[in-house]
N, C-alpha and C positions, 0 to 999 in steps of 0.2 A: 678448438682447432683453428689455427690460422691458415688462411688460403691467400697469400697476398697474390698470385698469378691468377688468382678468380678476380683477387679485388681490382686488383688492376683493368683486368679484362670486363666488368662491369662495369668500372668506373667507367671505362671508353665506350661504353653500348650506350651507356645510358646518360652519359655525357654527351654524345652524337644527336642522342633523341632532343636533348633537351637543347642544344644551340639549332636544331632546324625550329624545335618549337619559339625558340628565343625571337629565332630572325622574322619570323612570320608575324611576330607576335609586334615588333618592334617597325616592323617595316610600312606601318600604316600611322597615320597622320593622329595621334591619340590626343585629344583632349577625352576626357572618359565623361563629361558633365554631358550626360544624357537625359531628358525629360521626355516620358512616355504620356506627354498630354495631348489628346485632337484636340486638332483647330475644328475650326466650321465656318468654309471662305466660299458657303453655296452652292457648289456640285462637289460632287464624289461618287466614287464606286464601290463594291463592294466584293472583298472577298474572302470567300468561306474556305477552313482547313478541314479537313474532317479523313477517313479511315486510317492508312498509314501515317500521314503527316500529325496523326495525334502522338503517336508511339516513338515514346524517346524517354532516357533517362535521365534525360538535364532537368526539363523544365518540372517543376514542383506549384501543385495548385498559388495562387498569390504571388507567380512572376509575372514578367512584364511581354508583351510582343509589342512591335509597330515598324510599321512604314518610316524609313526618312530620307530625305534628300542630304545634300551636301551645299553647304551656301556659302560659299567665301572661308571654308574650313571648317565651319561650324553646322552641326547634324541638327537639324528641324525634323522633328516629328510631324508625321502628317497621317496619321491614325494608328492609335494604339486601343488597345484592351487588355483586361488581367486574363494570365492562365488560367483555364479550370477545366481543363482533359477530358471536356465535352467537348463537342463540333465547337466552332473559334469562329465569329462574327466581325470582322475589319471592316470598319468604313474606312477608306482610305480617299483622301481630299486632293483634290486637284487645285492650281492654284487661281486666284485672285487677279486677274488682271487688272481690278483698278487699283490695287495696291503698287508702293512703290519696289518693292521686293520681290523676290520669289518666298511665297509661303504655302505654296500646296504643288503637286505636280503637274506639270507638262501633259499635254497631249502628246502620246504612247511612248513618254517616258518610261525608262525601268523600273519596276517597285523592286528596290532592297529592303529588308526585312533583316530586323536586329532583335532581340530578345537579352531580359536582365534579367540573373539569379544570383543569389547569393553578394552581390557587389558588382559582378563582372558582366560583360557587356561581350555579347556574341553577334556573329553574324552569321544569318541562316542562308544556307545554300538550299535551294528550290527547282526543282524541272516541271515543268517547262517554266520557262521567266517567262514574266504578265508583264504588261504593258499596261500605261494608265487612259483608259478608254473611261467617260463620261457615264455616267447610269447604267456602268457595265456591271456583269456577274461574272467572275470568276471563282472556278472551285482549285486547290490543291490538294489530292489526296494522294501524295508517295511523300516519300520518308523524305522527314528532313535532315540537312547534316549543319551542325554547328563549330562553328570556328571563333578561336576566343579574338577579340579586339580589342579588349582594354578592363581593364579592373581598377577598381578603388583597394579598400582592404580584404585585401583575401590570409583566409586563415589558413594554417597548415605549416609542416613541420621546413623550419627556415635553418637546419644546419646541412651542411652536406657532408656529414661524415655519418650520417644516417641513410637506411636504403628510401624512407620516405620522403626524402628531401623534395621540396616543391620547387623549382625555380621561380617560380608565381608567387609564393607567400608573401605575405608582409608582414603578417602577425603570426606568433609563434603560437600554436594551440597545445604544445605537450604531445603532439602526435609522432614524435621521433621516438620509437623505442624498439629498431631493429641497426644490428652497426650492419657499414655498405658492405662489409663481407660476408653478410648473412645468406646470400645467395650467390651462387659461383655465373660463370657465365654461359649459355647455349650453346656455344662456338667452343669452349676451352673445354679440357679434361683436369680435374681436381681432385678427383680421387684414385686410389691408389689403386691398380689392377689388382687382381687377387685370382683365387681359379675357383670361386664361387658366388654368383648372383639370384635375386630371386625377380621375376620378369611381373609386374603391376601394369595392366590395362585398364586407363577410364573408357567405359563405352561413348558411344558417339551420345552426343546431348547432355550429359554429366555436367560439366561443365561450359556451356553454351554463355552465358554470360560472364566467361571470362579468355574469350578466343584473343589471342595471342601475347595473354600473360604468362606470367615462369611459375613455373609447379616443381617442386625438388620433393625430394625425401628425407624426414628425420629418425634418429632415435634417442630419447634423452637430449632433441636440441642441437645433436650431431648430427652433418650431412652424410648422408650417405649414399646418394645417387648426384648421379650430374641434374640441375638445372634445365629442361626442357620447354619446346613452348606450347601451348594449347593452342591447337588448331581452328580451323575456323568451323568447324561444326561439333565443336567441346569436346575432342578425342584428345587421349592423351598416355603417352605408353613410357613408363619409368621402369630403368635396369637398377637394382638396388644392391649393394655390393656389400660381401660379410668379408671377416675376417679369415686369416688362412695361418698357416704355422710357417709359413714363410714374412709375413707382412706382419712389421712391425705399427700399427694403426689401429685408430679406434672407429670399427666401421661395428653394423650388424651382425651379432651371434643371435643365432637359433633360438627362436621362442622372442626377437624382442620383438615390443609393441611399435610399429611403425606410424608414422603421421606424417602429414605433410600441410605444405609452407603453399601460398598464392603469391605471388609477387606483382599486383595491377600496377602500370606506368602509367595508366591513362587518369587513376588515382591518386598513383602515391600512393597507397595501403597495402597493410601486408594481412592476409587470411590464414589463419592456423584451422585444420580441419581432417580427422581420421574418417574411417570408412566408417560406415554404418554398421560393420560386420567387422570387429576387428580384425587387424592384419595382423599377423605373427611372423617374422622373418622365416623362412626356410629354403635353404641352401637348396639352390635348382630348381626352386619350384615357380608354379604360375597361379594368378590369382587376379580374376578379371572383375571390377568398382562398377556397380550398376547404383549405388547411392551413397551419400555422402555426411554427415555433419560438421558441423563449426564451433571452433569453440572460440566462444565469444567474448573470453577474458583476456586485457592486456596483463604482459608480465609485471612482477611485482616489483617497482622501485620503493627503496626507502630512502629516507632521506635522513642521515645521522646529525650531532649536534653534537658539540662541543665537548671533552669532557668522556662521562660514562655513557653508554649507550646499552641496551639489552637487545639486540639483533636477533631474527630469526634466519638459519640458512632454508632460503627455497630452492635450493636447486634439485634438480629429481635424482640425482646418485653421487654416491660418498665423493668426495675430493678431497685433494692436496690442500691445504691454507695457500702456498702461493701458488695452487691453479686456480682457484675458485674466487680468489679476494684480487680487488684492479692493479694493473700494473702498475709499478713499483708502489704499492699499499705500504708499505714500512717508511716512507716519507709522513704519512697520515696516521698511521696508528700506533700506538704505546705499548699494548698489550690488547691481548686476546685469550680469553680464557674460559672456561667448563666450568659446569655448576659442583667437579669434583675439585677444581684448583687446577686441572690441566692446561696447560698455558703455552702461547707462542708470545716471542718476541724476538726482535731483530738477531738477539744474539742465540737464543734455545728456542727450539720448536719441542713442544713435549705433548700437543696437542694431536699433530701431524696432519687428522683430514679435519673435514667439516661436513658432520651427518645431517638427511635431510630431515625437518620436523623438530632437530633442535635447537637451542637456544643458545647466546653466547653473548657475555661481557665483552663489550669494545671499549677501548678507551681511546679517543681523537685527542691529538696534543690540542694544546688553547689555541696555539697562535698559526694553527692552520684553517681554510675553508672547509668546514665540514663537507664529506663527497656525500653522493647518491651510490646505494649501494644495490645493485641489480644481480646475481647467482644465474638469472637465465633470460637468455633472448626470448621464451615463450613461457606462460603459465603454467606453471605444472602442476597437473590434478592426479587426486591419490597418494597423496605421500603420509603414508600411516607414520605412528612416531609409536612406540612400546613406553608405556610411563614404568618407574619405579617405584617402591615404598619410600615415603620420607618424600623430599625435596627433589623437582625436577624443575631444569630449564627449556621452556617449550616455546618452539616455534607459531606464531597463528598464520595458516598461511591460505588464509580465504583470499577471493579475488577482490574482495569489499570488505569495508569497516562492517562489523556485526555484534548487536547485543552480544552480551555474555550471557544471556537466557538462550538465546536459539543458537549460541554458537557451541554449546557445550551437551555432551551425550545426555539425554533424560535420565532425571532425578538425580546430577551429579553432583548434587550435595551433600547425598550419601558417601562420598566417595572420596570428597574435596573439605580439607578445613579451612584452606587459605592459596588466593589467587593477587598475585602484586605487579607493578612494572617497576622500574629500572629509580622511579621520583617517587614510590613508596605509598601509590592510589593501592589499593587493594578491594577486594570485593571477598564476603565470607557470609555465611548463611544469616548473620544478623543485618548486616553494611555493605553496599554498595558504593562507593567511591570508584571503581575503574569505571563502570557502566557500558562500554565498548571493547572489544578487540581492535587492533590496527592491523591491517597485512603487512607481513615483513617484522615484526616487532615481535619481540619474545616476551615470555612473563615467566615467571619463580610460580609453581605450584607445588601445594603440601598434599599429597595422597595420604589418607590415614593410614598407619600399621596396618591394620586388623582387614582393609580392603581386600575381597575374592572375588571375582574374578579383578586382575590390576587394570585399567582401563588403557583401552587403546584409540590414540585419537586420531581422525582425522579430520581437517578442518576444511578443506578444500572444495571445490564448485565443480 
């Protein structure tokens, strides 16, 4: 499903978020070359963080705090310590007058308070502000709030045709694998009216640690609610919309398995996660979420080669060859075919969908870049596959590489003469040569004749 009036409308939500974060981000004086070492110029004070001001989600044991002035543009530290999410011990240094500089603070100068993780360099916001007083104690116990100031290399996903896009990244981590119109926007309408919804209540607290990210609803990967946002005490209330005989769309019938999408900004990450009780679509009904799970697998990219290829489809329900394969795909590939000879190509389609759990011969011309080949925005778990006698092409569609000992039903060597890929490794009750499955990759397996019950796989997490 394309939404480009979601994409649009996202793109400007979260394009807005991201130039107030820009400006803020840009509009202070950044060399980022921080050094979290105390001096010791004779006097200092001291002071302790401790109840609230420990509770936060930034700082991670072995970060940095401290105290620093500003000298001529350049940030002097003048007591620092490592994190460790016990009370917080700051000597902080007052400065040197026989020196020629300033190197510690002023009498009842300001203490600002800076903290490093991961590369990036924050500045902590405090109430009440202390003052640098001599052989003083000071305690802070209320919450602190952090604001970014300056980074070195920060990881995270650096395209923005992704919904995880970081405008902070430097370094690409592989963490893009949702497109930006995977969620519509909280202001726009994107789905199609219909004369049948079914109304999802998160209770208050549900989701508390994600107060004012986007929550939508899926099924099979399709939207099917509008995009709302989690409120500030983890409430959260989705209308989910089925289909009707008037509405040409593909929303919710009766009986599907429902999930939903998290959209955090303040991350960049997207969270896939059903109820702990599944949810079953049903027209007008109501069904209120007092627990939750996550599933904690990203979707399956493959990444094709040149040539022949043995591809697994993971996507969770039958499709079209040109729904399911990237757009314009007949620039990339040659042929497409069944382990019966059923085959697409530019000119004959004879193959027509592409089943989940099977396998399929690709062939990529030489002289193009081989693409990455992804069937779904989300991991899909469960996807049985029904084997045959003789010869089948089978999809492996775990969310990890996994031996071929644990990745295959007990005792299936009873069952199995011969298991290959695509370059002719094979594994059979004498030889081992494949030794692994790969997610997204197909293999050629031989079921014997004479197999009762015929085995049914499934490979999934």
């Amino acid at each position: 499903m394309y939404l480009n009036k979601g994409h649009m409308k996202i793109h400007f939500k979260i394009y807005f978020f991201y130039l107030l974060l820009v400006l803020s981000y840009t509009g202070v004086s950044q060399s980022c070359d921080f050094h979290f070492t105390s001096p010791n110029t004779g006097n200092n004070m001291i002071v302790l963080l401790h109840n609230e001001a420990l509770n936060n989600n930034l700082l991670n044991v072995g970060d940095s705090i401290g105290a620093f002035i500003n000298v001529d543009d350049n940030w002097v530290c003048v007591g620092a310590s490592f994190w460790d999410g016990a009370q917080q011990v700051l000597a902080i240094w007052g400065d040197d007058s026989v020196t020629e500089i300033q190197d510690g603070l002023l009498a009842n100068q300001e203490i600002l308070l800076k903290a490093m993780s991961e590369g990036q360099i924050f500045t902590i916001n405090y109430n009440p502000i202390l003052q640098y007083v001599v052989n003083d104690v000071q305690t802070i116990n209320t919450g602190l709030e952090f604001e970014i100031f300056c980074s070195n290399n920060i990881s995270g996903c650096t395209d923005s045709d992704y919904i995880e896009f970081n405008p902070f990244a430097t370094v690409e981590d592989g963490s893009c694998n949702y497109s930006a119109n995977y969620f519509s926007s909280p202001d726009s309408s994107v789905i199609s009216n219909t004369d049948n919804n079914m109304s999802i209540f998160f209770s208050s607290g549900i989701l508390i640690d994600y107060q004012g990210a986007l929550i939508q609803a899926f099924v099979n990967g399709v939207q099917v609610s509008e995009a709302v946002l989690i409120d500030s005490i983890g409430m959260a209330g989705i209308s989910v919309v089925g289909t009707d005989s008037f509405c040409d769309c593909n929303l919710a019938n009766n009986g599907d398995l429902i999930s939903f999408t998290i959209f955090d900004p303040l991350t960049y990450s997207v969270l896939n996660f059903t109820s702990s009780n599944e949810i079953l679509y049903q027209a007008n009904g109501f069904v209120g979420v007092d627990s939750i799970s996550f599933n904690v697998h990203q979707a399956i990219v493959y990444q094709l080669s040149s040539g022949w290829n043995m591809v697994g489809y993971t996507g969770s329900v039958e499709t079209s060859v040109n729904s399911a394969m990237p757009l314009n795909f007949e620039n990339d590939f040659f042929l497409i075919k069944d382990v019966n000879g059923n085959f697409w190509n530019s000119l004959v389609d004879m193959l027509g969908t592409l089943i989940p759990g099977k396998g399929y011969m690709m062939y990529v011309y030489p002289e193009v870049n081989p693409p990455n080949l992804n069937f779904s925005e989300v991991y899909n778990s469960n996807i049985e596959f029904q084997l045959t006698l003789g010869w089948n092409m089978v999809a492996f569609t775990g969310a990890t590489e996994k031996d071929i000992e644990e990745a295959m039903p007990e005792s299936f060597q009873d069952d199995f003469f011969l298991i290959k890929d695509v370059n002719g490794n094979f594994w059979n009750s004498l030889v081992d040569m494949l030794h692994v499955f790969i997610p997204g990759k197909a293999y050629m397996m031989y079921v014997y004749l004479e197999s009762d019950p015929i085995p049914l796989l499934n490979f999934t997490d």
